[in-house]
N, C-alpha and C positions, 0 to 999 in steps of 0.2 A: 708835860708839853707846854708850849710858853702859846700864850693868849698873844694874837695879834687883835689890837683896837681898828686898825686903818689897814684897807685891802690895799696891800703891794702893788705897783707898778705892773704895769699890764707891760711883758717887751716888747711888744707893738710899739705903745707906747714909745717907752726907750728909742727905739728903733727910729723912728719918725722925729721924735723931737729931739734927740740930740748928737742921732745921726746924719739923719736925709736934708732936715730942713736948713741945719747950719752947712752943712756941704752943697747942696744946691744938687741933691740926687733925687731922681725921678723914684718911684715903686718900679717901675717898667725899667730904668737903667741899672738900678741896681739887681735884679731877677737874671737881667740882661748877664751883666758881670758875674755871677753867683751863677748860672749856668740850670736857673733854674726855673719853673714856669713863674710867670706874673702874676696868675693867682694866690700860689704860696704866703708871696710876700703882703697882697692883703688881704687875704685872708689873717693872717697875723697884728699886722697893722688893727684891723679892722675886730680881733678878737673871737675870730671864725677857725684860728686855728693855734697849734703850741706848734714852741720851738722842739726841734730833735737834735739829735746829736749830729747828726750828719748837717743838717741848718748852722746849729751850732758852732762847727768847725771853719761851714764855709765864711759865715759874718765874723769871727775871730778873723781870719787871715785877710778878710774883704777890708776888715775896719780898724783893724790893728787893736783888739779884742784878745780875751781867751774865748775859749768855748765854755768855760763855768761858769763867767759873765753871765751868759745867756741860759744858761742850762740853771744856773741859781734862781734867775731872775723868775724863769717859767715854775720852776719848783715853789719858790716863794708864794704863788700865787696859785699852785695846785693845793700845797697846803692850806691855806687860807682858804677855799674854799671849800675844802673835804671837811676842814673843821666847824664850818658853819653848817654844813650837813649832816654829821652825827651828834646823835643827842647825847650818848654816852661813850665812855672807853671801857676797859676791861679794868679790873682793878689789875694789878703790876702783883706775875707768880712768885712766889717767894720758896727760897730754897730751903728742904727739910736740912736740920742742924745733922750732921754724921757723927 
């Protein structure tokens, strides 16, 4: 498994700084548009929640996005921090020779 040094981008993040703020969109307009409540959105922003795939799909087609964009970005950052929380792995099973 590859060691990240530096925690990934939070897509909040993403989302806020190189979505909303060079387009001049509100959290509440875009929730608006996306069809969905206002907290979602910062709650995300804000690091209080992840993206899903259903989110996912909807900011792809809101922002001219994929949905992996988003779905990578949140992974990137689930791993990242599962990895910081376990202290060991399994060693890797290995197949008896036939």
């Amino acid at each position: 498994m590859m060691s990240m040094k530096r925690k990934p981008t939070w897509p909040g993040e993403i989302l806020r700084e190189e979505f909303l703020i060079p387009l001049g969109i509100t959290q509440k307009k875009l929730a608006e548009h996306l069809g969905c409540d206002f907290k979602v959105i910062n709650w995300i922003i804000n690091e209080k929640a992840h993206v899903t795939p259903g989110l996912a799909l909807k900011l792809a087609a809101a922002l001219s996005t994929t949905p992996d964009f988003w779905l990578n970005a949140q992974k990137a950052v689930d791993l990242y921090n599962v990895s910081r929380s376990l202290s060991t792995l399994p060693k890797p099973l290995l197949r008896k020779a036939s």
